[in-house]
N, CA, C and O atoms as a DFTB+ gen file, in Angstrom:
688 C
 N C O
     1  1     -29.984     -48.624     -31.784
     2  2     -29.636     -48.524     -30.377
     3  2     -30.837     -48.975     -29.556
     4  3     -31.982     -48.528     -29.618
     5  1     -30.464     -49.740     -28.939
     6  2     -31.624     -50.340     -27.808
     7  2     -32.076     -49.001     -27.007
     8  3     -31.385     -47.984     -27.065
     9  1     -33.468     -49.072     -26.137
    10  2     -33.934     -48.243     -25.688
    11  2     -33.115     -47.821     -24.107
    12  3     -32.738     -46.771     -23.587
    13  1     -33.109     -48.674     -23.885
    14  2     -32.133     -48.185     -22.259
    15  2     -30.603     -47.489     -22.697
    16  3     -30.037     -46.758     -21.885
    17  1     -30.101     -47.725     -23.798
    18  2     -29.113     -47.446     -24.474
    19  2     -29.385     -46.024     -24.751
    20  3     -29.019     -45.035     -24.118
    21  1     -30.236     -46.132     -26.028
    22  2     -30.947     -44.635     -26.003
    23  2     -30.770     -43.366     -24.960
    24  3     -30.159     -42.298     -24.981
    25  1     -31.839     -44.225     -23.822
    26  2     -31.970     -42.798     -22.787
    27  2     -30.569     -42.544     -22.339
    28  3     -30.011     -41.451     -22.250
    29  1     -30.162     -43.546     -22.112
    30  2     -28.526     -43.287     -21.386
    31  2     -27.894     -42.073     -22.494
    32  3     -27.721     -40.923     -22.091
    33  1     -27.720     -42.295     -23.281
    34  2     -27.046     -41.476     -24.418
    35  2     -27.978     -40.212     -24.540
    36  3     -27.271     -39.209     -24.452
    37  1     -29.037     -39.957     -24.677
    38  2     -30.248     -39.178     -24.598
    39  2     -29.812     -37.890     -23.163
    40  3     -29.247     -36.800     -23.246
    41  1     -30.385     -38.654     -21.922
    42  2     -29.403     -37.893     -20.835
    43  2     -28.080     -37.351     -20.887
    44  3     -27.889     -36.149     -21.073
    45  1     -27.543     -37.835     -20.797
    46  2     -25.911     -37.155     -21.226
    47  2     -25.536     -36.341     -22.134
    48  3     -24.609     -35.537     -22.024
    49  1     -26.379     -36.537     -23.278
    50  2     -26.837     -35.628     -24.155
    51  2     -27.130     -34.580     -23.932
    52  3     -26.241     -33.764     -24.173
    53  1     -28.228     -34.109     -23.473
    54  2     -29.051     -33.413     -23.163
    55  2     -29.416     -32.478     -21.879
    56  3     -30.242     -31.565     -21.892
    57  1     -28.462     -32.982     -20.532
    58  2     -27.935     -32.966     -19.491
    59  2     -26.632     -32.171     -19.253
    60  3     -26.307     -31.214     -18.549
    61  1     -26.039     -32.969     -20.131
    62  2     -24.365     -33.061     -19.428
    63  2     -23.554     -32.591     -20.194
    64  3     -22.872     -31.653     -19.783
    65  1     -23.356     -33.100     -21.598
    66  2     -22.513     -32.888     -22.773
    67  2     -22.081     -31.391     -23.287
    68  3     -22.770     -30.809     -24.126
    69  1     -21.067     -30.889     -22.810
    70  2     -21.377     -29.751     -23.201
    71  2     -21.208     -28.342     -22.196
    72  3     -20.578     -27.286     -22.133
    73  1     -22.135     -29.052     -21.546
    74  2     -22.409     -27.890     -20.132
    75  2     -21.099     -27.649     -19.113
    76  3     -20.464     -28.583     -18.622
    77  1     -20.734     -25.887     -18.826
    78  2     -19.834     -25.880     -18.215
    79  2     -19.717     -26.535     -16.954
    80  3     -20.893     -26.462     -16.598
    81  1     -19.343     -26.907     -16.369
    82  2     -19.315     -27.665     -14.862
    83  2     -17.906     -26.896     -13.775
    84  3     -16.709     -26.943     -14.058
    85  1     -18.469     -26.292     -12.640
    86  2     -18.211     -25.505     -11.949
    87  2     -17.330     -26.348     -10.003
    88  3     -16.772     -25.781      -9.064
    89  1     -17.557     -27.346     -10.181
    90  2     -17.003     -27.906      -8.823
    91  2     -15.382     -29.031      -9.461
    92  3     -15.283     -29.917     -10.310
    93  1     -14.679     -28.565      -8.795
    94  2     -13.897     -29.518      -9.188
    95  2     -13.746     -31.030      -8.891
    96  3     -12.828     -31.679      -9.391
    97  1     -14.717     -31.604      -8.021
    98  2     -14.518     -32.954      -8.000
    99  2     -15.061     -33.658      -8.984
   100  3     -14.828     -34.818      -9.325
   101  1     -16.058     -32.609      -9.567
   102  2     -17.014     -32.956     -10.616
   103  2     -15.847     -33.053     -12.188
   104  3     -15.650     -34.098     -12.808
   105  1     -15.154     -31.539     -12.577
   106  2     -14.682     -31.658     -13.793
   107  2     -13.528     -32.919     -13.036
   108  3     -12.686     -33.207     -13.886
   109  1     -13.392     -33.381     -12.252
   110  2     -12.026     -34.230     -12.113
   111  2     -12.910     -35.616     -12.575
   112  3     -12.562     -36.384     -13.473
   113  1     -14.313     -35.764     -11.623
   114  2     -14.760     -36.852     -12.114
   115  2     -15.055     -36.973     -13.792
   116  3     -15.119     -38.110     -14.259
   117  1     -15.220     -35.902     -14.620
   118  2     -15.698     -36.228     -15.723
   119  2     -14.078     -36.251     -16.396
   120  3     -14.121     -36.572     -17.584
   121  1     -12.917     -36.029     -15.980
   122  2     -11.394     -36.359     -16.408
   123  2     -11.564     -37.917     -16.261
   124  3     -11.508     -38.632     -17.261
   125  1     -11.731     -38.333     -15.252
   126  2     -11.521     -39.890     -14.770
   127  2     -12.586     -40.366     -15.500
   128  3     -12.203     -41.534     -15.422
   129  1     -13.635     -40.455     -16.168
   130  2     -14.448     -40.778     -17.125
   131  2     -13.637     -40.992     -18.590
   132  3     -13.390     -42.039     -19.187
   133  1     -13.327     -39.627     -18.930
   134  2     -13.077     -39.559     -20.195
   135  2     -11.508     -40.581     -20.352
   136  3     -11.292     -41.300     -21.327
   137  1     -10.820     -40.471     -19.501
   138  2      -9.403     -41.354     -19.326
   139  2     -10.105     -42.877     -19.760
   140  3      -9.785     -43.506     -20.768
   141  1     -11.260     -43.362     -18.633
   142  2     -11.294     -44.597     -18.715
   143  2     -12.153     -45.133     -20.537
   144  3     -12.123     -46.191     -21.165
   145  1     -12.697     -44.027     -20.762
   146  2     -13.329     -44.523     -21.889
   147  2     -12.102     -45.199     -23.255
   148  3     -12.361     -46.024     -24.131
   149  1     -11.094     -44.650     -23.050
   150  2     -10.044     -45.277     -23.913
   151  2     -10.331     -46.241     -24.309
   152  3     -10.734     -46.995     -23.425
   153  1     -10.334     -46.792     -25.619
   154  2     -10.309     -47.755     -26.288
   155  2     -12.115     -48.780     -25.542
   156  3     -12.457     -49.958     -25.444
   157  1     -12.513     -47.922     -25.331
   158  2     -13.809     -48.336     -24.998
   159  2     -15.082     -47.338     -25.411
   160  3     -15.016     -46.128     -25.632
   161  1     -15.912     -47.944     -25.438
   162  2     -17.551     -47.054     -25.700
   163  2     -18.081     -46.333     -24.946
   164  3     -18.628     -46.747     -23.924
   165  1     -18.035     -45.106     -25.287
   166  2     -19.207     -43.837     -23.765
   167  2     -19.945     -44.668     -23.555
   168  3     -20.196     -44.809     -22.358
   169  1     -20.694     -45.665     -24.568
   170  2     -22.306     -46.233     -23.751
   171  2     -21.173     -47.070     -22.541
   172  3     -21.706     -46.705     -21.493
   173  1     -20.083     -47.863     -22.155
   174  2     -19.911     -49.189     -21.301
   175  2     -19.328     -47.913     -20.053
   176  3     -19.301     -48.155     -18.847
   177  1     -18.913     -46.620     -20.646
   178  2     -19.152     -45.331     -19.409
   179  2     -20.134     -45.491     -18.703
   180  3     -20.319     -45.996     -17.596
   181  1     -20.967     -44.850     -19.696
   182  2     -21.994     -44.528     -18.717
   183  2     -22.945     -45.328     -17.836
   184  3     -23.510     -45.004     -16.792
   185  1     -22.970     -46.512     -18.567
   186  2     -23.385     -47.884     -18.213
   187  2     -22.877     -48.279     -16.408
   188  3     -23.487     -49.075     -15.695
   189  1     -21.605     -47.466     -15.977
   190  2     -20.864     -47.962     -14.932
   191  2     -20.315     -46.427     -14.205
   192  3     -19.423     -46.546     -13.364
   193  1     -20.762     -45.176     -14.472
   194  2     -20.664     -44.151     -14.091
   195  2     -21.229     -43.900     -12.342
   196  3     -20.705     -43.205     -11.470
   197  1     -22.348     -44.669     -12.283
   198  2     -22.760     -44.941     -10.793
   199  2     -21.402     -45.443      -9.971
   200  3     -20.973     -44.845      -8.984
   201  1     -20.735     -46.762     -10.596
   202  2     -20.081     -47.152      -9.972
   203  2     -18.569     -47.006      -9.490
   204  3     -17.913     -47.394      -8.523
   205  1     -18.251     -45.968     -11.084
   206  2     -17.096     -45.433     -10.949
   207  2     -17.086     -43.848      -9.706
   208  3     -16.081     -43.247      -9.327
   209  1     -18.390     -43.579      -9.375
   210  2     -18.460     -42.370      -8.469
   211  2     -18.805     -43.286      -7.546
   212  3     -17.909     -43.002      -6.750
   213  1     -19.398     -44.171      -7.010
   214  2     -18.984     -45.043      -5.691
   215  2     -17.426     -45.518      -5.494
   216  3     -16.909     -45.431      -4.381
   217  1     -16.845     -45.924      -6.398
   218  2     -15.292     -46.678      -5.943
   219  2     -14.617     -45.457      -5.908
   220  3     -13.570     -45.763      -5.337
   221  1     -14.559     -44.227      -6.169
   222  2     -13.917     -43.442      -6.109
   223  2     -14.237     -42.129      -5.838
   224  3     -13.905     -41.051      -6.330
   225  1     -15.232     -42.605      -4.602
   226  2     -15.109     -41.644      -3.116
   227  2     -15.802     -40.419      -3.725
   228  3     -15.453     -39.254      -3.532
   229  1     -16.723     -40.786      -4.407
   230  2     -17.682     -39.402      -5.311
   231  2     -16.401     -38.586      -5.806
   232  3     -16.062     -37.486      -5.371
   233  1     -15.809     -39.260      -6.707
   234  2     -14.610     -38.375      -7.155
   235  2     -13.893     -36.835      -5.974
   236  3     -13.718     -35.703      -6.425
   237  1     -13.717     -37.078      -5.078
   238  2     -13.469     -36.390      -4.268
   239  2     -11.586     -36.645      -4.033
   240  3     -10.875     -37.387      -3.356
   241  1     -11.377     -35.494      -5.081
   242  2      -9.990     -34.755      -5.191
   243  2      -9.158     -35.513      -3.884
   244  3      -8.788     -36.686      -3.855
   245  1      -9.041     -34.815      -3.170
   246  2      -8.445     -35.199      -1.560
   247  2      -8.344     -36.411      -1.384
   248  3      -7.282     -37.033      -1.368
   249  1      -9.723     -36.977      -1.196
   250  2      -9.549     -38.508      -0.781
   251  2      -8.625     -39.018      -1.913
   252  3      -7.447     -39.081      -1.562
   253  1      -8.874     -39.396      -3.181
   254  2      -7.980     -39.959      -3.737
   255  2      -6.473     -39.699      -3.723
   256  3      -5.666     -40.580      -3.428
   257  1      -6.205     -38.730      -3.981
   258  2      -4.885     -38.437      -3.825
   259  2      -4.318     -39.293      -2.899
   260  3      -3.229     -39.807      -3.154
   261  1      -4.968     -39.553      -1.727
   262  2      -4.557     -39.601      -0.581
   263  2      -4.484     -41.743      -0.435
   264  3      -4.146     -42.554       0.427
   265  1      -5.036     -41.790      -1.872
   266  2      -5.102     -43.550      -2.031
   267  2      -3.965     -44.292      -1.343
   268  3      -2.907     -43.774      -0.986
   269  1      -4.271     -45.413      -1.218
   270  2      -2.711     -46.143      -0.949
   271  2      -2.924     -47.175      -1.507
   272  3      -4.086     -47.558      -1.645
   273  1      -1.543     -48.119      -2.117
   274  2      -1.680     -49.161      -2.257
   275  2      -2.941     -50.048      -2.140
   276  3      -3.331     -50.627      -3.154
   277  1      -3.701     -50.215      -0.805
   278  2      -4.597     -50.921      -0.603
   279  2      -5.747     -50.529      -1.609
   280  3      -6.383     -51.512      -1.989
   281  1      -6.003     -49.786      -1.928
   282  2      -6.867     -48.502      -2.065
   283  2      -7.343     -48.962      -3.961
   284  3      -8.385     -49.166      -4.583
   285  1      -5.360     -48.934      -4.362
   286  2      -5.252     -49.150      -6.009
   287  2      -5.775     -50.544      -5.932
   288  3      -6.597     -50.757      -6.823
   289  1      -5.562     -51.541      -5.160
   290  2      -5.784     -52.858      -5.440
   291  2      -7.361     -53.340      -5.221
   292  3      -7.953     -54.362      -5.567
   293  1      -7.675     -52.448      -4.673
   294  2      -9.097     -52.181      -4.265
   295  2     -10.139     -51.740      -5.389
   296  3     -11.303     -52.115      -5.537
   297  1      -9.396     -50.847      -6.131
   298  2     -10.193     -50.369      -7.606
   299  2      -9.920     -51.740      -8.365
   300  3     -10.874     -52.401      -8.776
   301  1      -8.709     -52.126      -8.534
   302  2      -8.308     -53.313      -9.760
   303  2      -9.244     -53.901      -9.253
   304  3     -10.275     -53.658      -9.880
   305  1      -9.436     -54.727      -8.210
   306  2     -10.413     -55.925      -8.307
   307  2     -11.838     -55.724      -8.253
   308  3     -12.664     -56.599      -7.995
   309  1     -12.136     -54.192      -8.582
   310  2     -13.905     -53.541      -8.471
   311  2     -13.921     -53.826      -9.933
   312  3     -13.138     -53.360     -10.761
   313  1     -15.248     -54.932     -10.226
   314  2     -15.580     -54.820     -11.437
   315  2     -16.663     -53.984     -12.122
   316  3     -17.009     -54.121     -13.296
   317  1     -17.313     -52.815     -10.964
   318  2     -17.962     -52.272     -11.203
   319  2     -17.898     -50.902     -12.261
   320  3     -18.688     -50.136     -12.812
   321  1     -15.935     -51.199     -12.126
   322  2     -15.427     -49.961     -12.964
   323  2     -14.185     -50.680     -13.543
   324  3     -13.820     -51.747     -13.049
   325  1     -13.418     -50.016     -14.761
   326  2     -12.353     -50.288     -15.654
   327  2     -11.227     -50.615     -15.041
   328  3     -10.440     -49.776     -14.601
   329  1     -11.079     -51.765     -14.973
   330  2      -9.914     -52.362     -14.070
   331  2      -8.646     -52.385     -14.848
   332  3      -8.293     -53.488     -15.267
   333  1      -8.212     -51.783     -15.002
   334  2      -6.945     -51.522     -16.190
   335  2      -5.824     -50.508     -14.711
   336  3      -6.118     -49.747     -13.788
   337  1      -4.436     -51.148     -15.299
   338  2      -3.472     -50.444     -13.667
   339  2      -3.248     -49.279     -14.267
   340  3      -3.464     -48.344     -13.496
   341  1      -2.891     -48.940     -15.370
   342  2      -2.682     -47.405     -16.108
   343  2      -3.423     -46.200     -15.859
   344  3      -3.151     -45.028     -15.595
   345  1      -4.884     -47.184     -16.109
   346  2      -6.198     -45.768     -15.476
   347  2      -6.444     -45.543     -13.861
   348  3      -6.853     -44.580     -13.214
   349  1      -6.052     -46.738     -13.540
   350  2      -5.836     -46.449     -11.961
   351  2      -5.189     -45.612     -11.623
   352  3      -5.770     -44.945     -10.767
   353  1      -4.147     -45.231     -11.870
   354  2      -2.493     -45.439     -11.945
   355  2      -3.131     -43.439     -12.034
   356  3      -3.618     -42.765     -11.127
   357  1      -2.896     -43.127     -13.199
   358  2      -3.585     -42.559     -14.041
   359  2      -4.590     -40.801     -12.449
   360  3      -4.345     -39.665     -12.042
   361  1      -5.877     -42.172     -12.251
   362  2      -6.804     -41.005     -11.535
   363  2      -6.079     -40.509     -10.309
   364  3      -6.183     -39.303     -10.082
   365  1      -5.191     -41.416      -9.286
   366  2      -4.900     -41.261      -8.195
   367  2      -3.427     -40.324      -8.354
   368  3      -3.029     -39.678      -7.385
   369  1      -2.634     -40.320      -9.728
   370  2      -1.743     -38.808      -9.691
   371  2      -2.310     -38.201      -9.954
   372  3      -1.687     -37.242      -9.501
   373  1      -3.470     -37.610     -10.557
   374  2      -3.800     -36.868     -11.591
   375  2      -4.531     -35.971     -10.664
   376  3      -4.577     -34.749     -10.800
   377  1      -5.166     -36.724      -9.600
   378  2      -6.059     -36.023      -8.125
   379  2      -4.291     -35.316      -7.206
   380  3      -4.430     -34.441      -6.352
   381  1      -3.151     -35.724      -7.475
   382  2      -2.337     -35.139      -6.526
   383  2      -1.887     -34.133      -7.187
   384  3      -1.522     -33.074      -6.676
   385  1      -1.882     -34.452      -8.609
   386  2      -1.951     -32.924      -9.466
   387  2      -3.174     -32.042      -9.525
   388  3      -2.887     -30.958     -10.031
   389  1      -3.933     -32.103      -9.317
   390  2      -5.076     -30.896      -8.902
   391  2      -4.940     -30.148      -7.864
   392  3      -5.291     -28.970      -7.783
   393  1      -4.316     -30.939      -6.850
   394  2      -3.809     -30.609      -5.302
   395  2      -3.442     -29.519      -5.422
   396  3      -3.847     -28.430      -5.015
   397  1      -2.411     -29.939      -6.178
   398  2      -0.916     -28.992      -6.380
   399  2      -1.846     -27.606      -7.391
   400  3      -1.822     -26.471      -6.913
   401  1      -2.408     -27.787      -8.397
   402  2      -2.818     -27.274      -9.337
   403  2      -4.058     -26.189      -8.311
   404  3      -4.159     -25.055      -8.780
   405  1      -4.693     -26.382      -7.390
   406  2      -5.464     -26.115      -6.334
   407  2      -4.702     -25.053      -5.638
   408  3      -5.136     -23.902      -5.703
   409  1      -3.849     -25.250      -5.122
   410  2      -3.158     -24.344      -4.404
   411  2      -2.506     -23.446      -4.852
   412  3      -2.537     -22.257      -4.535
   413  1      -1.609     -24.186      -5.943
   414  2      -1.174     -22.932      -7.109
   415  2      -2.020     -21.304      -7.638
   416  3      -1.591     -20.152      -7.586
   417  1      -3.907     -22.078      -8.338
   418  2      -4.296     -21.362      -9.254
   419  2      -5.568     -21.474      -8.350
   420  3      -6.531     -21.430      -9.115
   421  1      -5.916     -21.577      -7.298
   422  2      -7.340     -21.663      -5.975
   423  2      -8.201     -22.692      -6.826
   424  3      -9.235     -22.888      -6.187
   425  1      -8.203     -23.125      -7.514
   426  2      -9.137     -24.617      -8.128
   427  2      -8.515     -25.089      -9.695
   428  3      -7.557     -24.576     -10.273
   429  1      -9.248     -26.056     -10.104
   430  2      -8.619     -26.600     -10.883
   431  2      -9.629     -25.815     -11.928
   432  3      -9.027     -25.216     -12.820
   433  1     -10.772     -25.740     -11.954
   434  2     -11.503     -24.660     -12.892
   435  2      -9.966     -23.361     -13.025
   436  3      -9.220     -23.372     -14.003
   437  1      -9.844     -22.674     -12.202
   438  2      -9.116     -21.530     -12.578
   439  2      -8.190     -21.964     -12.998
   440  3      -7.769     -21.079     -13.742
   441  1      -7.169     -23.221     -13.063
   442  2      -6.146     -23.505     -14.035
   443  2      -6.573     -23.878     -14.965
   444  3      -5.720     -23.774     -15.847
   445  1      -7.942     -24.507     -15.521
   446  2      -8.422     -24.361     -17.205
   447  2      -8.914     -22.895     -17.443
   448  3      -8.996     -22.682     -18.652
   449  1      -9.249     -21.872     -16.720
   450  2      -9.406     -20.479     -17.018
   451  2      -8.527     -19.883     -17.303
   452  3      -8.485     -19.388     -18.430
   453  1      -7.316     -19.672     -16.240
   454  2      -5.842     -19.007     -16.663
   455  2      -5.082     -19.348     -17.773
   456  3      -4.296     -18.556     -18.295
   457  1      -5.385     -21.168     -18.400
   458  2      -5.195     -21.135     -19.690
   459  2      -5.700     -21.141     -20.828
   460  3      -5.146     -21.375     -21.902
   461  1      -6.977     -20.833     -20.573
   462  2      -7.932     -20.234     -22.040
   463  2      -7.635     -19.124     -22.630
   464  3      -7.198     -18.303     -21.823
   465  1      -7.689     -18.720     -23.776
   466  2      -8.115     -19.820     -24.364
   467  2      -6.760     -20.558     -25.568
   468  3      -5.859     -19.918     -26.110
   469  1      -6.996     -21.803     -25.672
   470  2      -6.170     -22.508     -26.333
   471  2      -6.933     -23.423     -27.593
   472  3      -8.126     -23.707     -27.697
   473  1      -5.904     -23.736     -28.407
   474  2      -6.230     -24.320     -29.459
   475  2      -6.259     -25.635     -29.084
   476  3      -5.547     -25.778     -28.090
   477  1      -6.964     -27.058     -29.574
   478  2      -7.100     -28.221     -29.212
   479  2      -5.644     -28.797     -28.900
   480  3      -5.289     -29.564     -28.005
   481  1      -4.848     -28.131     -30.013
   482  2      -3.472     -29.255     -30.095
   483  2      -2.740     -28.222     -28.891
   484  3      -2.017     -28.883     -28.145
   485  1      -2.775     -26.921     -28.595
   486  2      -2.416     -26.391     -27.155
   487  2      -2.667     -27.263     -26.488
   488  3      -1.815     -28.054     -26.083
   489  1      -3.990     -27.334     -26.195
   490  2      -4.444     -28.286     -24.991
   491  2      -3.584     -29.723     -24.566
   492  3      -2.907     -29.978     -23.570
   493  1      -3.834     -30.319     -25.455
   494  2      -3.422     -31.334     -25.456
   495  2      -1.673     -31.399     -24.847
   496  3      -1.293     -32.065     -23.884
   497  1      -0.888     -30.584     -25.648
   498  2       0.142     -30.576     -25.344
   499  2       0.710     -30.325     -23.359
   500  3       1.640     -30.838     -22.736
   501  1      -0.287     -29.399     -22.960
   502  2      -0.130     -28.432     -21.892
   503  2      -0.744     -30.023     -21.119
   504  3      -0.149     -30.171     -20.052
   505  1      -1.615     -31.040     -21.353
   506  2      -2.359     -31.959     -20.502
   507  2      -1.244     -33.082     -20.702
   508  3      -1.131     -33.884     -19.775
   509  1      -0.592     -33.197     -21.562
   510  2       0.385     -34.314     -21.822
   511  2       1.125     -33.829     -20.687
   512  3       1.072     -34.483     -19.645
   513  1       1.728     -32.898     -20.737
   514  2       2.670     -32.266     -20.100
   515  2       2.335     -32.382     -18.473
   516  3       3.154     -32.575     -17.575
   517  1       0.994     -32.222     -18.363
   518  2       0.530     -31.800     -16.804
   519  2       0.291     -32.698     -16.020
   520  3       0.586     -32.697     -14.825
   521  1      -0.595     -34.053     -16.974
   522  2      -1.574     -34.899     -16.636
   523  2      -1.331     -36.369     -17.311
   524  3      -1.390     -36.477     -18.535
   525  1      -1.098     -37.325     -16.605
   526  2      -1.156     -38.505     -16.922
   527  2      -2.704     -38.938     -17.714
   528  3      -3.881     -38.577     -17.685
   529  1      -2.011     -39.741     -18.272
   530  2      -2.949     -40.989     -19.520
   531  2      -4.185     -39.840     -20.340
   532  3      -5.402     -39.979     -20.463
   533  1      -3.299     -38.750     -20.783
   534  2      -4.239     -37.726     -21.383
   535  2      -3.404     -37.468     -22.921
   536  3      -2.464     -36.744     -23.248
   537  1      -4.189     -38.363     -23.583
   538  2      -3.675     -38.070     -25.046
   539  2      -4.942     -37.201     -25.800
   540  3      -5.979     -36.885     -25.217
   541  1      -4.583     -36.844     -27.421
   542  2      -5.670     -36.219     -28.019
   543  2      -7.148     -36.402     -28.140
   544  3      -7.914     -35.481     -28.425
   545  1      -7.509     -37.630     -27.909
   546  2      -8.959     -37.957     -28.178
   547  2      -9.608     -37.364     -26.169
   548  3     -10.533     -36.612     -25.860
   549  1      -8.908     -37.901     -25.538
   550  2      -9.046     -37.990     -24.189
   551  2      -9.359     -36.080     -23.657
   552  3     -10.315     -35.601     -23.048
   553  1      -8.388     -35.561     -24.085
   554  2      -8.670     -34.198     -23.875
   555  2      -9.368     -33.660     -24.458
   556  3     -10.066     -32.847     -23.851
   557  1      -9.521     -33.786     -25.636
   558  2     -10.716     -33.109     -26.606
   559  2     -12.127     -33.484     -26.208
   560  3     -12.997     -32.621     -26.325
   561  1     -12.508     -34.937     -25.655
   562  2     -13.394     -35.193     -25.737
   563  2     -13.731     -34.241     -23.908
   564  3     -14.594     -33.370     -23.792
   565  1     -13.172     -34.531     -23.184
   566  2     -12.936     -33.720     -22.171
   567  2     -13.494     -32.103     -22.210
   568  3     -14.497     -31.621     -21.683
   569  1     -12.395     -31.438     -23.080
   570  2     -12.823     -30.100     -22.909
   571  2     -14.197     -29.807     -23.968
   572  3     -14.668     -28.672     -24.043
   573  1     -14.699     -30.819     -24.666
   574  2     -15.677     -29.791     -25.598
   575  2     -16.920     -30.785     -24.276
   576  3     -18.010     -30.244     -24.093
   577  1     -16.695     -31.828     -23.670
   578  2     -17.351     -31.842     -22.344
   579  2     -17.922     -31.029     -21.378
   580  3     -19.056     -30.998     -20.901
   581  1     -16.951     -30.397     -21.189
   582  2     -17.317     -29.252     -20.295
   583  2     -17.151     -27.793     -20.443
   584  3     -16.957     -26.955     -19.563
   585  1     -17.291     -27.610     -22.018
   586  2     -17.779     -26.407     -22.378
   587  2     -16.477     -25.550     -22.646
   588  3     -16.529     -24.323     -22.729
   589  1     -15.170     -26.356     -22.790
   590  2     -14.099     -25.314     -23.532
   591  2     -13.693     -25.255     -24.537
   592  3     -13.146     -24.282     -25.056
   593  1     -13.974     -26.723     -25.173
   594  2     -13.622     -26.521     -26.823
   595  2     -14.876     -26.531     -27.410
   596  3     -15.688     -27.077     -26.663
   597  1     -15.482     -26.045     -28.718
   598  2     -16.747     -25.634     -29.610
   599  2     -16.663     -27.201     -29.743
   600  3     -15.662     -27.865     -29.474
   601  1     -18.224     -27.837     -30.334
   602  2     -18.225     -28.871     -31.240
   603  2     -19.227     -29.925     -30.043
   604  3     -19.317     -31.032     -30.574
   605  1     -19.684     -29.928     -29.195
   606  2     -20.295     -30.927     -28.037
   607  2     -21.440     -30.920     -29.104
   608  3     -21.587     -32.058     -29.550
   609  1     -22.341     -29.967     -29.688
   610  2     -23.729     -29.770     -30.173
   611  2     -23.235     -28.686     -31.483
   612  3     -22.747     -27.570     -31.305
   613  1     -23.429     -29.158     -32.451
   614  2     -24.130     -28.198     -33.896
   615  2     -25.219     -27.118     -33.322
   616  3     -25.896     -27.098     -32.294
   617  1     -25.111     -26.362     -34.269
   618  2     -26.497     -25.018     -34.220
   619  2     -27.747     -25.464     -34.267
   620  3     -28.722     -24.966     -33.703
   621  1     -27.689     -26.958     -35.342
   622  2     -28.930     -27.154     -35.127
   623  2     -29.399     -27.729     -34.424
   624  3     -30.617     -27.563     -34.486
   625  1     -28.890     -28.898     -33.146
   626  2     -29.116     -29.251     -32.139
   627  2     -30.216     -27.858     -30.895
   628  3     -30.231     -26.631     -30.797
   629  1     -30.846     -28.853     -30.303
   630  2     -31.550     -28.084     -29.438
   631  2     -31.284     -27.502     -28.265
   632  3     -31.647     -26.460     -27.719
   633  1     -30.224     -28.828     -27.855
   634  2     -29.159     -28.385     -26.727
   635  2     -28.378     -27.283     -27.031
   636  3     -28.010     -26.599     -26.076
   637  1     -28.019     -26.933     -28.224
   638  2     -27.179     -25.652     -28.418
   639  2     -27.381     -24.751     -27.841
   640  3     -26.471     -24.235     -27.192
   641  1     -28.448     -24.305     -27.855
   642  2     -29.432     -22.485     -27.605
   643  2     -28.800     -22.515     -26.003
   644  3     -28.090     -21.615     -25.556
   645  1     -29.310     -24.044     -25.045
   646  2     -28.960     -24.087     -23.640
   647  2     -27.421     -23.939     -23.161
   648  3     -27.086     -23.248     -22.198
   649  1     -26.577     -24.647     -23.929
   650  2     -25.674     -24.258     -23.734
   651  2     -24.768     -23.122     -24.083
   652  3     -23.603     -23.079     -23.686
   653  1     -25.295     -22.241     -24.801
   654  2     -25.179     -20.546     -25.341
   655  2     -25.141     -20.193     -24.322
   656  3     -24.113     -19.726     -23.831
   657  1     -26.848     -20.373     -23.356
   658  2     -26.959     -19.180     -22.441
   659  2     -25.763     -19.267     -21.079
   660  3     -25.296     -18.394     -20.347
   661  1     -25.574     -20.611     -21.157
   662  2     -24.259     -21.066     -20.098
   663  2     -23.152     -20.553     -19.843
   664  3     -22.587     -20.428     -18.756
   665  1     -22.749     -20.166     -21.148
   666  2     -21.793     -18.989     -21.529
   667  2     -20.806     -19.887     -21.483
   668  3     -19.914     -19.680     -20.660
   669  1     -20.715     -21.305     -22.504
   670  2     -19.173     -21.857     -21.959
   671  2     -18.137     -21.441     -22.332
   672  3     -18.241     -20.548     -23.173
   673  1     -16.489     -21.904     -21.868
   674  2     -15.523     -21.089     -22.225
   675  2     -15.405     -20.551     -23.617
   676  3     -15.048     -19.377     -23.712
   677  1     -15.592     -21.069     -24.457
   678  2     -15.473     -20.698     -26.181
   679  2     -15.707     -20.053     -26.517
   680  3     -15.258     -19.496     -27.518
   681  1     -16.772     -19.698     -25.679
   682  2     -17.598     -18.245     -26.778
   683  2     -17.403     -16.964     -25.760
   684  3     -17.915     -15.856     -25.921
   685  1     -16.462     -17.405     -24.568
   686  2     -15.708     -16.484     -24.309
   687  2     -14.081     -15.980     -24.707
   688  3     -13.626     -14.937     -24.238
């Protein structure tokens, strides 16, 4: 792995991977991450993660939802992020389902709380069901992301101990 490669992977690592995350524009932005990585490499993620939180309004729930037409055609032709119409397609329901999911359960954290805890293939099923362009790799990689399914870091990793004290969902 090249060195700029490295740190990129290194940070996220060490940072991010793992750690519970508490704002919902944030776990929505790291949904719209994990969607676009499909059939692509975390490194060409993260590589374009700046740009996917510029085209899409610092992942800010509301605004997107609120996309229009102009808006979708506006992402397709940003090459700064995954121009595919599915993942487009994809972030801008998926923000009108949080909405909904928001008002229902007061954030979208408390609708992954009210359904913890679940087994991977739960998950999955309940996100098929809920959430557009969310198949098994997509959710899994998702929830052990942000600290609900075990497996982001081994025991013997160093990051482990940090993310213990975090208390993520699992080991509740």
């Amino acid at each position: 792995m090249k060195e700029p490669s490295r740190s990129l992977h290194q940070n996220y690592h060490d940072n991010h991977y793992g750690f519970p995350i508490h704002d919902d524009n944030e776990l929505f932005g790291r949904l719209i991450l994990e969607i676009n990585q499909a059939g692509l490499s975390w490194e060409t993620i993260l590589k374009k993660e700046a740009s996917f939180r510029e085209a899409y309004d610092n992942f800010d729930i509301q605004k997107i939802a609120a996309y229009t037409e102009a808006d979708r055609e506006r992402l397709l032709g940003n090459p700064g992020i995954i121009r595919n119409r599915l993942k487009v397609n994809a972030a801008i329901e998926n923000a009108k389902t949080i909405m909904h999911l928001q008002k229902e359960c007061g954030s979208f954290e408390k609708w992954l709380e009210l359904n913890h805890p679940k087994t991977k293939e739960e998950w999955v099923k309940l996100f098929k069901k809920t959430f557009k362009f969310t198949g098994g790799e997509i959710v899994g990689e998702f929830l052990m992301s942000i600290g609900y399914l075990p497996g982001a870091h081994d025991a013997s990793c160093p990051v482990y101990k940090e993310i213990i004290e975090e208390k993520p969902m699992w080991l509740k």
